[in-house]
N, C-alpha and C positions, 0 to 999 in steps of 0.2 A: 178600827176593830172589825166593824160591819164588811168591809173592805178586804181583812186579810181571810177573815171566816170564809166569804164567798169566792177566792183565791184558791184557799184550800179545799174547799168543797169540788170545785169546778177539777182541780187535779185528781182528785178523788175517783171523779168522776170515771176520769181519764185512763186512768190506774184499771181502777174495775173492766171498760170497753179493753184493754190492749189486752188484759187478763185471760177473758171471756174471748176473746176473738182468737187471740194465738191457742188456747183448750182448745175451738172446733176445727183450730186447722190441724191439732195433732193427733185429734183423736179421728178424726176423717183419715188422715194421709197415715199414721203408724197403723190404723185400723185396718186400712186396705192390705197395708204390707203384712201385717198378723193372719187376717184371715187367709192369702195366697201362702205362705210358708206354713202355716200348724195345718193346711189343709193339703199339703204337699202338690199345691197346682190344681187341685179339680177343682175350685172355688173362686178361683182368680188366678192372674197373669200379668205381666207386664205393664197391661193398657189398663187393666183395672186398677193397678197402681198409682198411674199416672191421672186416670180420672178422681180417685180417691183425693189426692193429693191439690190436684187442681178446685174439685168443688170444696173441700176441706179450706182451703184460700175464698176462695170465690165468699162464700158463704159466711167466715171467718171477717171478711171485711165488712160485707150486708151486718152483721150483726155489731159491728164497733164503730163503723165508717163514721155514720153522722155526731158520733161523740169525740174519738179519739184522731180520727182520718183515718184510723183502720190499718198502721204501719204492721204489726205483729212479726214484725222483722227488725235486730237492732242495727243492718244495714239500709233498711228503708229512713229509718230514724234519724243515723248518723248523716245521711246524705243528703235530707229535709233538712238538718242543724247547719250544713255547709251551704244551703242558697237559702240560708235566712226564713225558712218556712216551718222552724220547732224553734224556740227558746235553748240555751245549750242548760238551762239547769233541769230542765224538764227530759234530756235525752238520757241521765241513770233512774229516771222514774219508771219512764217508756220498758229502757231492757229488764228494768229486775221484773215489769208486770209480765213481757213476755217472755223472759225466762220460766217464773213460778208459773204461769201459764200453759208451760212447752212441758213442765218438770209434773204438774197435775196431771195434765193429758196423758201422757206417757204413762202415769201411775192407774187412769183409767182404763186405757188398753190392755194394761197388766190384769187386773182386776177383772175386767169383760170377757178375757181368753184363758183366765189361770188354770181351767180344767185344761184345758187344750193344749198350755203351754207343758203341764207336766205329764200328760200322754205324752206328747212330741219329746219331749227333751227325758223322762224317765227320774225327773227331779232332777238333775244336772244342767244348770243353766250356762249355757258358755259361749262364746266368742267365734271362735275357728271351730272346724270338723261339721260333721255330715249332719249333725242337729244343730248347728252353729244358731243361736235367736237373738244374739246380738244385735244383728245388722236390723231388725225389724225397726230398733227405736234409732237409731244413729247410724250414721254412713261410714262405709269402709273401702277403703280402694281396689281397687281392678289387680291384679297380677302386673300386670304390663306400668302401672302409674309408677311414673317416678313421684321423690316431694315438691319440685320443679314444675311436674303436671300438672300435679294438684292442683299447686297455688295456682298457675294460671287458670286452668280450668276452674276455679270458683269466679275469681278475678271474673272473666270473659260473660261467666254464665248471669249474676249477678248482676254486673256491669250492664246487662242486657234488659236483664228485668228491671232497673231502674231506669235505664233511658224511654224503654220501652212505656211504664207506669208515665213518667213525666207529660209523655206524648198522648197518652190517652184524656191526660188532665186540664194540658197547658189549652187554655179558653180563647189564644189564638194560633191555635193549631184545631185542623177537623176534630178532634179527640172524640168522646163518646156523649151519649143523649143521659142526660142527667137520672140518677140510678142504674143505669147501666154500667156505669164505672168496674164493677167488682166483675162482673161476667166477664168484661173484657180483659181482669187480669185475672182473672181463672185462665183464659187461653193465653196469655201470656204464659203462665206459667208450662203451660199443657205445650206450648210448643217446645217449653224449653227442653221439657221432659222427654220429647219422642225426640228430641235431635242433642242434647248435651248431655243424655244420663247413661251413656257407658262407661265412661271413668270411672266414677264416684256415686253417681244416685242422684246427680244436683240437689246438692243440700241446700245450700245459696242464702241462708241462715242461720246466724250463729246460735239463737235460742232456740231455732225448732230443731237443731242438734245438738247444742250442750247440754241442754236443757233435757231432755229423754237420756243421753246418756251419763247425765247423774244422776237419775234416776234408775239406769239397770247398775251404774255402780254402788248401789248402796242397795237392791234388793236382787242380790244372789249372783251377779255376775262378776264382780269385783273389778278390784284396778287393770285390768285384764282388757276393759271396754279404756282404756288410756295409752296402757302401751303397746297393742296390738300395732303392729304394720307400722315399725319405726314411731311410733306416740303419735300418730295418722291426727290424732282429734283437734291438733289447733287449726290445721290446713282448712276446715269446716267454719274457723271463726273468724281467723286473722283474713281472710282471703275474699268470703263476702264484703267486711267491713271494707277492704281497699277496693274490690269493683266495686259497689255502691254509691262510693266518692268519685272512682270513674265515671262512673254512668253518671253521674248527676253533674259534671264540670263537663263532659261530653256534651251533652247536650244542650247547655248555656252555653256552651261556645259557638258551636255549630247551627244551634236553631233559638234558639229562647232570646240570645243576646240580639239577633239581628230581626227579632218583631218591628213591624211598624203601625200597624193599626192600634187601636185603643182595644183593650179586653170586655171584650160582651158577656160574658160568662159572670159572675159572680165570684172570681178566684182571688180577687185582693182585699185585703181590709180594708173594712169602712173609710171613711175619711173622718167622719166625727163619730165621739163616743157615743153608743145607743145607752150603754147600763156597763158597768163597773165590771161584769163577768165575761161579759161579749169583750169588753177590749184588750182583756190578761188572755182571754182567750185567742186571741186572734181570727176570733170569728170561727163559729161552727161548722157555715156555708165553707167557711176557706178550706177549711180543715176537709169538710168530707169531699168537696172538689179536686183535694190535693188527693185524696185514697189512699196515700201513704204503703203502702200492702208488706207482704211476703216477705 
């Protein structure tokens, strides 16, 4: 009984970190995007977008890392469950905390700009046209993107930020000085932004855009944020999840599979049990080592 209490408590736990982590990465990164459009460009730009976004992650993982490993992505999650570094019943824990996560955030942005948003928009909340505030919370495609683009472009971008993550963590690879973890996938992210966000916006997470865009569908924008641009909005979900899985067998095949030295870092579980929470948990150490991210 003592056994499953402390089981449950520790997922709890887990739940709250993915929760709280994905919030400051929405309300950073939809944040920056709000204040640049209700401001029509004198208040930000592009770059300020992409820093938003980036420390919004960056800081997002500081705040869950040491508890949850700091995924706040359900293709970071997914891609952890495929090399054996999440438990697979633990991975619809993971996405629903960072969905409601993704889906609060968003609701906080709203909330923080609503004077702003109804100057700007005139109380007409919508999608397309020259007030369009849709795109703040959820990504929409370029003119020029095929659904073809898309997919790969999530696929590619994704795929990138997880090989890239692996590589900062794996304890026999250079990877990064222990709590530096998260800065160094801030610029992860931050590269991916200045060089893959013409298409789409690199969403490159299924929660940090479903998750907002259920949220403007249900306060004022309507199914509108669904079928906008051929129903554009699963290309955001299905597309991470498969580069994720790339990224993550990419890089056990290539680098991870062919280690030869023993692991100096702290990244494997114990050998023997410390205490009944540490070994359901698969080690806390493991966990914030892996940093799971974006």
């Amino acid at each position: 009984m003592k056994h499953h209490c402390a089981i449950k408590h520790s997922v709890f736990k887990e739940f709250l970190a993915e929760f709280l982590g994905t919030f400051v990465l929405v309300l950073f990164g939809c944040g920056s995007v709000a204040q640049t459009v209700l401001s029509r460009n004198t208040l930000g730009e592009p770059l300020t977008v992409h820093i938003g976004f980036s420390t919004g992650l960056m800081m997002g993982v500081y705040v869950s890392g040491g508890v949850s490993g700091g995924h706040l992505n359900p293709a970071v999650s997914l891609a952890m469950v495929i090399l054996g570094k999440l438990k697979i019943w633990k991975f619809p824990i993971y996405v629903t905390a960072q969905m409601l996560g993704a889906f609060v955030g968003a609701a906080a942005v709203f909330g923080l700009y609503y004077d702003a948003f109804m100057e700007f928009t005139s109380g007409i909340l919508s999608v397309t046209g020259i007030n369009a505030t849709g795109h703040i919370f959820a990504s929409y495609p370029g003119r020029h993107l095929t659904v073809l683009g898309g997919f790969v472009d999530q696929v590619v971008g994704t795929g990138m930020l997880v090989l890239c993550i692996l590589a900062i963590v794996d304890g026999r690879n250079i990877g990064a000085p222990r709590g530096v973890e998260p800065l160094a996938v801030g610029l992860i992210l931050l590269g991916i932004s200045v060089s893959m966000g013409l298409n789409c916006g690199y969403p490159l997470n299924p929660a940090r855009d479903l998750g907002p865009r259920l949220f403007t569908a249900v306060a004022g924008w309507g199914m509108e944020v669904f079928s906008t641009a051929d129903y554009w909005w699963w290309i955001p979900v299905a597309g991470p999840l498969v580069g994720g899985v790339v990224g993550a067998v990419i890089y056990f095949l290539l680098i991870e599979l062919h280690h030869t030295k023993p692991i100096d870092k702290p990244l494997e579980e114990p050998e023997e049990e410390e205490d009944e929470e540490e070994d359901e948990d698969s080690s806390l150490k493991d966990k914030y080592e892996m940093i799971n991210m974006s």
